[in-house]
C-alpha positions as CSV (number, residue, x, y, z in Angstrom):
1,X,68.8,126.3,116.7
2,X,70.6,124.7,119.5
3,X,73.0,122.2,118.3
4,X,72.3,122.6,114.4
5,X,75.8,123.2,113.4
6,X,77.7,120.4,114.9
7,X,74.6,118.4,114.0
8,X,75.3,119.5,110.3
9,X,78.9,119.1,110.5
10,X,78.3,115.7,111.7
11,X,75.7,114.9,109.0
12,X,77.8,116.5,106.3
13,X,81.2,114.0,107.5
14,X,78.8,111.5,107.3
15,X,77.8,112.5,103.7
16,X,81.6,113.3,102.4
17,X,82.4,109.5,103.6
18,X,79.4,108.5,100.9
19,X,80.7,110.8,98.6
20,X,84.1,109.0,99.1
21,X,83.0,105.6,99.0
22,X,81.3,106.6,95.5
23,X,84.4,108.2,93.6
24,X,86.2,105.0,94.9
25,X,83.7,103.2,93.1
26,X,83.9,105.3,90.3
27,X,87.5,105.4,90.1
28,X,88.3,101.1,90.3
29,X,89.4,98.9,87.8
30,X,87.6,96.1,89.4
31,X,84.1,95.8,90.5
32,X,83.0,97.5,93.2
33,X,81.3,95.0,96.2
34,X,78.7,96.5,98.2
35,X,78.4,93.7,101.2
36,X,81.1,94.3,104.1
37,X,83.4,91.1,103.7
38,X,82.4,89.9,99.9
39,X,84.1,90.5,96.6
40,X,82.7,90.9,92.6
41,X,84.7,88.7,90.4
42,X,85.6,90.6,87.0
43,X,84.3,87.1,85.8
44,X,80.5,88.1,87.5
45,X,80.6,91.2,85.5
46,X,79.6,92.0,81.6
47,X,80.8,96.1,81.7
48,X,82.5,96.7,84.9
49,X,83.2,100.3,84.1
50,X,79.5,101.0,83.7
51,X,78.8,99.1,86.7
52,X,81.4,100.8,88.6
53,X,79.4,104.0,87.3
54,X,75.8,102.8,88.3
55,X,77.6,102.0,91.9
56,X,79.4,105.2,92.0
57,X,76.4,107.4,91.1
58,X,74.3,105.6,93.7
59,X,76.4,106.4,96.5
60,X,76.7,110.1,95.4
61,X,73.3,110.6,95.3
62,X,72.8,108.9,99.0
63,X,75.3,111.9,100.3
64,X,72.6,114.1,99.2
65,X,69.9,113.0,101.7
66,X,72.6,113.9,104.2
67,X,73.6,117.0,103.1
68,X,69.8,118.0,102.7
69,X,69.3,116.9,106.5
70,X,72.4,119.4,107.3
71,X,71.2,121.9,105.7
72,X,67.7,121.5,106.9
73,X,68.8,121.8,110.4
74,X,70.3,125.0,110.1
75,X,67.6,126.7,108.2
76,X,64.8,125.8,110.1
77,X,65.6,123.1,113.2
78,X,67.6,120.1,114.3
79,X,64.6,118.0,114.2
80,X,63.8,118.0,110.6
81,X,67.2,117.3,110.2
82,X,67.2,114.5,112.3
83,X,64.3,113.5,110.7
84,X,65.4,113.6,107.1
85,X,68.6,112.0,108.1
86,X,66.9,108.8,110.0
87,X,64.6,108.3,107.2
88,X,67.8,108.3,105.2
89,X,69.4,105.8,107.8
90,X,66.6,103.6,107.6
91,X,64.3,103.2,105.1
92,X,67.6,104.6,102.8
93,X,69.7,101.7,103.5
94,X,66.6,99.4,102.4
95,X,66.2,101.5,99.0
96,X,70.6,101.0,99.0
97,X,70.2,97.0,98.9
98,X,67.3,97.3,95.7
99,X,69.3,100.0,94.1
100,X,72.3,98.1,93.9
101,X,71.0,94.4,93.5
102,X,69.6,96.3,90.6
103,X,72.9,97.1,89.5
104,X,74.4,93.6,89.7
105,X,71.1,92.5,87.6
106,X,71.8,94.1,85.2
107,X,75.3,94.2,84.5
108,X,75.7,89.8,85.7
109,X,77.0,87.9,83.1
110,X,75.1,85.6,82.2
């Protein structure tokens, strides 16, 4: 159990900056970009409140693989935490880019 509560606490910052990023999205009058550096015209979009929505919803739920690793580590070990939260890093942030070119599918004018 050494090190599982500043592991959490970590883990759990990481997830509230998630949780952040997706009541921003959910809270913008324009659309929400999801690539460091780029923009999403109003022009590019055909509801940009529901897309805000999809991109808002997305990030919340990705805070919730951190928050499970947190929690993991304290109830049993650091190392399933660690685990759920690289899985989450990794193979996460690929799911992130489908999820959300998804999103822009669907809701790209056309």
């Amino acid at each position: 159990m050494e090190g599982a509560i500043p592991f959490a606490i970590i883990v759990w910052i990481c997830a509230l900056a998630f949780i952040s990023i997706g009541i921003y999205a959910l809270k913008r009058k324009t659309p929400m970009h999801f690539w460091s550096g780029t923009t999403v015209k109003p022009e590019e979009i055909s509801d940009v409140k529901a897309y805000n929505k999809a991109n808002g919803i997305m990030w919340i739920l990705y805070s919730f693989t951190f928050i499970l690793g947190g929690i993991l580590s304290l109830l049993f070990n650091t190392n399933i935490g660690g685990i759920i939260v690289a899985i989450s890093s990794t193979l996460g942030s690929i799911i992130l880019m489908l999820v959300y070119r998804r999103i822009y599918q669907k809701y790209k004018k056309l």
